[in-house]
DOPADREN-343542 format. One line per field, with one value per residue: residue number from 0; residue in one letter; chain; x, y, z of N, C-alpha, C, CB in turn. Coordinates in steps of 0.1 Angstrom, whole numbers, plus 5000, padded with zeros to 4 digits. Glycine has a CB too. Example, Ala and Ser with C-alpha at 12.3 -4.5 7.8 and 13.67 -1.06 7.14 Angstrom:
% residues 2
k: (0_1)
r: (A_S)
c: (A_A)
n_c1: (5132_5128)
n_c2: (4943_4978)
n_c3: (5078_5071)
ca_c1: (5123_5137)
ca_c2: (4955_4989)
ca_c3: (5078_5071)
c_c1: (5132_5129)
c_c2: (4967_5000)
c_c3: (5078_5079)
cb_c1: (5113_5141)
cb_c2: (4955_4994)
cb_c3: (5090_5057)
% end
This chain:
% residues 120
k: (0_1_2_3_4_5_6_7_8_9_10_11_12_13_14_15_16_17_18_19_20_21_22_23_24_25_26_27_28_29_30_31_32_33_34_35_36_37_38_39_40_41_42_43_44_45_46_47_48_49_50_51_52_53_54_55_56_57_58_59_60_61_62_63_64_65_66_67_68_69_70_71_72_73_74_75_76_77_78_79_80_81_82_83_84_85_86_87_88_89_90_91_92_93_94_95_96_97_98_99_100_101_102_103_104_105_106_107_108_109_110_111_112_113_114_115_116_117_118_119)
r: (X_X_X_X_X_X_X_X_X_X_X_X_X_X_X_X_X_X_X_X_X_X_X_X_X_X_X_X_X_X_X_X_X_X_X_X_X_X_X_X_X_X_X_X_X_X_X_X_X_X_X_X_X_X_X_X_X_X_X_X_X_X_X_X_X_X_X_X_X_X_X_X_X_X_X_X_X_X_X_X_X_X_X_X_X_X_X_X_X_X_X_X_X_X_X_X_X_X_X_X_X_X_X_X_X_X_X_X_X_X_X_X_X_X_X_X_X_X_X_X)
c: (A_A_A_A_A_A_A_A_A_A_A_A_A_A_A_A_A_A_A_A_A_A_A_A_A_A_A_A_A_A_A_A_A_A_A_A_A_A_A_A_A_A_A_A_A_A_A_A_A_A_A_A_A_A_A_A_A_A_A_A_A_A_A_A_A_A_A_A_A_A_A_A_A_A_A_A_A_A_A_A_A_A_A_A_A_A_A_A_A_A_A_A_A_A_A_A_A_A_A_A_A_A_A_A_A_A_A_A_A_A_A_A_A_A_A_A_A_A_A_A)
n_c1: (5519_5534_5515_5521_5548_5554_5540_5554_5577_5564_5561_5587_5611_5636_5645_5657_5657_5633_5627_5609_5589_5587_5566_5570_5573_5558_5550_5573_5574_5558_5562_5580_5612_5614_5600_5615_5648_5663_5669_5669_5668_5659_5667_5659_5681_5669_5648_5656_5689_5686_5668_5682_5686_5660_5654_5641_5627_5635_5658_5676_5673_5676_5693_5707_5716_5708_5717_5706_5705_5723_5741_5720_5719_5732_5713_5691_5695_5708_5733_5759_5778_5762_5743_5762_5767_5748_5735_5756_5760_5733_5730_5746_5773_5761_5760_5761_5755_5765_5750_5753_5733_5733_5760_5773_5776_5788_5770_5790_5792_5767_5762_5783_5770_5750_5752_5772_5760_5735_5740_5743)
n_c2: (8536_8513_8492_8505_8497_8470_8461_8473_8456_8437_8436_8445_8423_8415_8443_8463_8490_8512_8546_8569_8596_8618_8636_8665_8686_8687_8658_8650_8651_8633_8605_8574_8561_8534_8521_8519_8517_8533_8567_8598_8632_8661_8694_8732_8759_8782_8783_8798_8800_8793_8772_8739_8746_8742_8719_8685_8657_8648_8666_8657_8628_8615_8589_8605_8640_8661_8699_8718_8733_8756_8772_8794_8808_8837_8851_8849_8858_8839_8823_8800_8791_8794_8778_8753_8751_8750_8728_8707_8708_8700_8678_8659_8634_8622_8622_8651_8669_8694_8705_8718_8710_8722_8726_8699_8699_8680_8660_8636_8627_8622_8599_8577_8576_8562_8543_8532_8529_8519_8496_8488)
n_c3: (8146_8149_8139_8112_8106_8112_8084_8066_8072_8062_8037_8027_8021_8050_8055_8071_8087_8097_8093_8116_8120_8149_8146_8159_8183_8201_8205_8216_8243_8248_8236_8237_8241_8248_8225_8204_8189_8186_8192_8180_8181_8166_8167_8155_8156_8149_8164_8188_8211_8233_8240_8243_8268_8280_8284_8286_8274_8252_8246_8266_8268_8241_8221_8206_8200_8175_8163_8143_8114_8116_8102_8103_8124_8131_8117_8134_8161_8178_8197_8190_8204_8231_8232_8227_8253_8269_8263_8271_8295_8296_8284_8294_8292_8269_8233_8207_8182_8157_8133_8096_8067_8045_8038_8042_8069_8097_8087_8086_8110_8119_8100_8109_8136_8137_8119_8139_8165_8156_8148_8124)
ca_c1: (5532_5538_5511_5531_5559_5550_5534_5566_5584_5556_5564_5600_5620_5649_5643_5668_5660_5629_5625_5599_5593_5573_5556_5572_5579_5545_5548_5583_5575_5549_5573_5584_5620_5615_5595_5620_5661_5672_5660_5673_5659_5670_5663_5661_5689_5661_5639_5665_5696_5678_5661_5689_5684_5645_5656_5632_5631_5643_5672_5682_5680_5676_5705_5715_5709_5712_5711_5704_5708_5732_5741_5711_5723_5738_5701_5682_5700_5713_5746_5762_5788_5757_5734_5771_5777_5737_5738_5766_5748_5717_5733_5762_5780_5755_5768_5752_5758_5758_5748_5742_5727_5733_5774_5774_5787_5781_5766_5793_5787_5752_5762_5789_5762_5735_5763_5780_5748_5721_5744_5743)
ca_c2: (8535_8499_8485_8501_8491_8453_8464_8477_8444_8420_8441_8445_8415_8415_8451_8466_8502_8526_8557_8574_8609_8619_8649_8678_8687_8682_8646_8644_8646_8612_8593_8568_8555_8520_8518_8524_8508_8543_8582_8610_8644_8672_8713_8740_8771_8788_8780_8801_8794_8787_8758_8734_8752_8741_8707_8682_8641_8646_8671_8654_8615_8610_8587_8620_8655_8673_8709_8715_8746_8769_8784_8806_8816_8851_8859_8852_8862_8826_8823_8790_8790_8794_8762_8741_8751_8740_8712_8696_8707_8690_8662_8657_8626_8617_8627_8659_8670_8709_8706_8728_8705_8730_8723_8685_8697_8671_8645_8621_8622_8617_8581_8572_8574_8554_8527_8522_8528_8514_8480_8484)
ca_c3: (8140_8154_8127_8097_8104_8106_8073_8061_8072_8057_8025_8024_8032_8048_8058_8082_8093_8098_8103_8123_8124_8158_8143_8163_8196_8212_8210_8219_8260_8255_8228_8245_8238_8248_8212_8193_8187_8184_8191_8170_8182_8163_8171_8147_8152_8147_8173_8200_8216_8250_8234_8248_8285_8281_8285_8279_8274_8234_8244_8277_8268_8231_8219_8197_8195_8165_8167_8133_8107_8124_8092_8105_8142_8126_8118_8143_8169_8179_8199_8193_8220_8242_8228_8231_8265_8276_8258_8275_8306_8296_8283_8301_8283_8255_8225_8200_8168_8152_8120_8085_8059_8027_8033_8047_8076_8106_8085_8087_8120_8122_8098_8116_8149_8129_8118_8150_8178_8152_8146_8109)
c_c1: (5537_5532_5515_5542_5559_5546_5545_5575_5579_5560_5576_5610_5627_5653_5649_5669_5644_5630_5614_5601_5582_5565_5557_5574_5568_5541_5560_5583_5566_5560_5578_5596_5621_5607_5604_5640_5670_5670_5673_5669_5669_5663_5670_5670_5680_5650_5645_5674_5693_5666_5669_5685_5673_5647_5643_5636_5636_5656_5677_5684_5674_5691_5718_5710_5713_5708_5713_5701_5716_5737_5731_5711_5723_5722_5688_5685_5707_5728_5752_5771_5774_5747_5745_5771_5760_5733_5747_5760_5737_5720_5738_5770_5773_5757_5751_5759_5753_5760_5742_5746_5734_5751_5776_5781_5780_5774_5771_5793_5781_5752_5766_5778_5756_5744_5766_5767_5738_5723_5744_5756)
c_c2: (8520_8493_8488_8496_8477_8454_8463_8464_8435_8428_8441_8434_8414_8433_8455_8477_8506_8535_8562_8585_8614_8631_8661_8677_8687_8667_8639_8642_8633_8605_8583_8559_8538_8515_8516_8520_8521_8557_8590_8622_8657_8681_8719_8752_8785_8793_8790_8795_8788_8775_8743_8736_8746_8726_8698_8664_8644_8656_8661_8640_8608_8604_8595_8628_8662_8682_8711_8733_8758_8778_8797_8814_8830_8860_8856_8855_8854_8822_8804_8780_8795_8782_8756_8746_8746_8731_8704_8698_8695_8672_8650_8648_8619_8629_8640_8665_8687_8703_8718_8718_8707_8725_8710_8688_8688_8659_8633_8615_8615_8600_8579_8564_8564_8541_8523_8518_8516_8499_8479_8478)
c_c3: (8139_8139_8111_8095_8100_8095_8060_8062_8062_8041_8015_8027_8033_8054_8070_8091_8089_8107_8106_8126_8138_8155_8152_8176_8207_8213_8214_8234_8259_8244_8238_8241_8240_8234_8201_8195_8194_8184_8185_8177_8179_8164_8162_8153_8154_8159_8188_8203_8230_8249_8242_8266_8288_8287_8276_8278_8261_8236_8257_8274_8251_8230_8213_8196_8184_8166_8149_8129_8116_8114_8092_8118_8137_8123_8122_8159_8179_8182_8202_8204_8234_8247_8233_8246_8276_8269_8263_8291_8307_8296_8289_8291_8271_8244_8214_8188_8166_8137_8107_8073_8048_8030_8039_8060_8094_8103_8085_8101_8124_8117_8106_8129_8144_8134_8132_8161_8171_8146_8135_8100)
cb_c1: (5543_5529_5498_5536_5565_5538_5526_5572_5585_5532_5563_5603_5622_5651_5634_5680_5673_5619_5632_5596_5591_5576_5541_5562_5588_5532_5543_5592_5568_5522_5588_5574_5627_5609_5588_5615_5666_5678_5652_5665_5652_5677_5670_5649_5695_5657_5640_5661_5705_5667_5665_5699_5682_5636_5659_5632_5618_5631_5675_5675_5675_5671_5704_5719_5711_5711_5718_5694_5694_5747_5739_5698_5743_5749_5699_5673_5691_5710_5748_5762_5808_5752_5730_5786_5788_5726_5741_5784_5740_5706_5738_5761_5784_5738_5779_5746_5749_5768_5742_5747_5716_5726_5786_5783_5794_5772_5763_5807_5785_5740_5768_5798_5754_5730_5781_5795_5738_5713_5735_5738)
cb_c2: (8543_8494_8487_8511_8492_8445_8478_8489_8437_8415_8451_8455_8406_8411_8452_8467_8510_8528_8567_8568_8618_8620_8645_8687_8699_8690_8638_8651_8658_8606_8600_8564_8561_8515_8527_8542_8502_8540_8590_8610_8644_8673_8721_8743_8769_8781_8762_8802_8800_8801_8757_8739_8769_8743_8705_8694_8627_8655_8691_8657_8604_8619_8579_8620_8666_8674_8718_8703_8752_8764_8778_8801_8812_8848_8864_8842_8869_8820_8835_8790_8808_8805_8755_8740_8771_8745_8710_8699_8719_8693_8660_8648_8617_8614_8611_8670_8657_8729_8696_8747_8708_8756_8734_8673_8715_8677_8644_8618_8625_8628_8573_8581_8586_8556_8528_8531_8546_8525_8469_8496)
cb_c3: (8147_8170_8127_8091_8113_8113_8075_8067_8085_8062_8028_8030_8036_8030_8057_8076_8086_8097_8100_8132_8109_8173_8145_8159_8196_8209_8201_8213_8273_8248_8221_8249_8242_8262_8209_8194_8168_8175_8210_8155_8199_8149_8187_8142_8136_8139_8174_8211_8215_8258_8213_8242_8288_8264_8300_8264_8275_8217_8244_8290_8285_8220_8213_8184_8204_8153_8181_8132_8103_8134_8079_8104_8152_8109_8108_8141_8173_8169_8212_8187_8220_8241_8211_8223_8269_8280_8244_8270_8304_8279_8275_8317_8290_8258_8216_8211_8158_8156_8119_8081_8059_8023_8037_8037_8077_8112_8076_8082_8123_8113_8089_8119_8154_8106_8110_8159_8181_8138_8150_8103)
% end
């Protein structure tokens, strides 16, 4: 990742922001935040509400958690007063985000976070 990016700088100049996706949640325990300005780690709705409880280096000290699609809790059996209440557990004071995409809801958040955390 390191050598695209330089790739992407020598390319772009003037270039102010990537993003990096880590390819899922089996590379999120070696990732290693000191690589990187700014971690993101978002969880599917989907995935269980005991996803949060699991903990984990991407729900416990990413700069932000998005818990992401909750417009789908209702069918898959996904209680969201049960994710917020171990997520603030996990997290304790680092901030997390519920988001559903299809109605913008939580995205101004998620800028806001970028802008103010990511210095932009």
């Amino acid at each position: 990742n390191l050598t695209a990016i330089e790739g992407l700088q020598e390319q772009f100049e003037g270039l102010q922001m990537v993003i990096i996706e880590s390819g899922g949640d089996n590379l999120s325990a070696t990732f290693s935040p000191e690589l990187s300005d700014l971690t993101i780690y978002v969880i599917d709705v989907a995935a269980g509400d005991k996803l949060p409880r699991k903990g984990g280096p991407g729900i416990t000290q990413s700069d932000l958690l998005v818990i992401n699609k909750i417009d789908l809790a209702p069918y898959v059996g996904a209680d969201l007063a049960v994710m917020d209440h171990d997520t603030k557990i996990q997290r304790k004071e680092r901030p997390y985000v519920f988001t559903n995409l299809k109605t913008q809801q939580g995205v101004d958040e998620i800028v806001d976070f970028i802008v103010d955390k990511g210095m932009l």
